[in-house]
C-alpha positions in Angstrom: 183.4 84.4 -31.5 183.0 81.9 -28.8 182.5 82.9 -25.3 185.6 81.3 -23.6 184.6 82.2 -19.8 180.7 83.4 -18.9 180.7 85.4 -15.7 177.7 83.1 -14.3 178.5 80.2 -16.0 181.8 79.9 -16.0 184.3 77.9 -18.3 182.0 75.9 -20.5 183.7 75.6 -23.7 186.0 72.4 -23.4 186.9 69.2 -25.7 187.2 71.0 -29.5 185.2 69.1 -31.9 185.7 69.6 -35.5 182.7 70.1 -37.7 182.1 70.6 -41.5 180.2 73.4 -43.2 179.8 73.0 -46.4 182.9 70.6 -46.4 185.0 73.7 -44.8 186.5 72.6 -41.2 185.0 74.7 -38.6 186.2 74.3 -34.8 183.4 73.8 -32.3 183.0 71.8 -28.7 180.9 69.2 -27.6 178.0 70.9 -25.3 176.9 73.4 -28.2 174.6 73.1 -30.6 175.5 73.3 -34.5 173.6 76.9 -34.8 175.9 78.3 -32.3 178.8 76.4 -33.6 177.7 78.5 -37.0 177.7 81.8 -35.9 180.5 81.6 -33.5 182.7 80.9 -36.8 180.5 83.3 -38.3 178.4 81.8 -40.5 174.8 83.8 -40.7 173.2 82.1 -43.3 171.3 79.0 -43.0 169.6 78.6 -46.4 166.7 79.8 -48.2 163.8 80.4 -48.2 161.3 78.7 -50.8 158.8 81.5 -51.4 161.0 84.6 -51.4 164.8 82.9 -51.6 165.3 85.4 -48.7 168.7 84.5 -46.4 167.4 82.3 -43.5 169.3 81.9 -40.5 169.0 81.8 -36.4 166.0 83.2 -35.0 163.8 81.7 -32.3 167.2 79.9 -31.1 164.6 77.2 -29.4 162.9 75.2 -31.7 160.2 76.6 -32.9 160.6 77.9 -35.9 162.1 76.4 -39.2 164.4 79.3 -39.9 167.3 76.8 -38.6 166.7 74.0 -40.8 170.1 72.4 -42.6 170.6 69.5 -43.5 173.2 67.5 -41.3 174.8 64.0 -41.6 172.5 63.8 -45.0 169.3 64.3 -43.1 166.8 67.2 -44.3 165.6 69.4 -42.3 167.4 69.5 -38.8 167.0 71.9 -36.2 170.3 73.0 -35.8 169.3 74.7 -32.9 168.2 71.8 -30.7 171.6 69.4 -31.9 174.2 69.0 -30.7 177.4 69.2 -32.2 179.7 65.6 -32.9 183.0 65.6 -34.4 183.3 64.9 -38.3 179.7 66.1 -38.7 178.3 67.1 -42.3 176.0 70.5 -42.1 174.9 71.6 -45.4 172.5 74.6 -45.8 168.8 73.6 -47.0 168.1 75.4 -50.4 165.4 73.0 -51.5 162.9 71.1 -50.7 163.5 67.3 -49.3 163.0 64.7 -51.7 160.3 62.9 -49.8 159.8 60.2 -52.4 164.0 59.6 -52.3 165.4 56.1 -50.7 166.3 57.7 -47.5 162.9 58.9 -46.7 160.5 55.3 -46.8 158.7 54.1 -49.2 
C-alpha cells in the first residue's frame, strides 16, 4: 500500500513510474526507492540467502546490510534500498551468487 498523503510530509507520491518484477508490471513513482516500490505492491521477498536459502527481504531499510540485494537493470547485487526507482526498470531477486568471472563484470 502506498501512502498517498503523510500528515507531516504531505502529498509525495506523484508521476507513476512503471517498474518490472520479475517481468510482472508493478506501479511505483519516481522519488521512491525500488524496496519500497516492492513492498508497497507487496512483494516481501527479496531472494535467498546462500547458507541457509532462508527468505531475504527489507531490513535495515538504509544500506547497511545486504538483505536488499536484487539484481536490477542486469546488475548483481543492488541495494534496492538506496535506488531509486526509473520507469521500465528490470528487478530480479538475487538467488545466486554473481558470476564475477562473466563479461559484464571485467576481466
Amino acid at each position: 500500500m502506498h501512502i498517498n498523503n503523510h500528515p507531516i510530509l504531505g502529498e509525495r507520491l506523484h508521476d507513476p513510474v512503471t517498474i518490472y518484477f520479475n517481468g510482472k508490471p508493478l506501479r511505483a513513482y519516481q522519488q521512491q526507492t525500488i524496496a519500497a516500490a516492492l513492498i508497497a505492491n507487496d512483494v516481501k521477498k527479496f531472494g535467498e540467502s546462500r547458507k541457509l536459502m532462508q527468505a531475504r527481504g527489507l531490513f535495515c531499510s538504509r544500506g547497511r546490510c545486504c538483505s536488499c540485494y536484487m539484481t536490477v537493470n542486469g546488475e548483481d547485487h543492488v541495494r534496492t534500498c538506496m535506488k531509486m526507482v526509473e520507469d521500465g526498470m528490470e528487478v530480479f531477486p538475487n538467488i545466486g551468487d554473481p558470476d564475477v568471472r562473466g563479461n559484464n563484470h571485467g576481466n
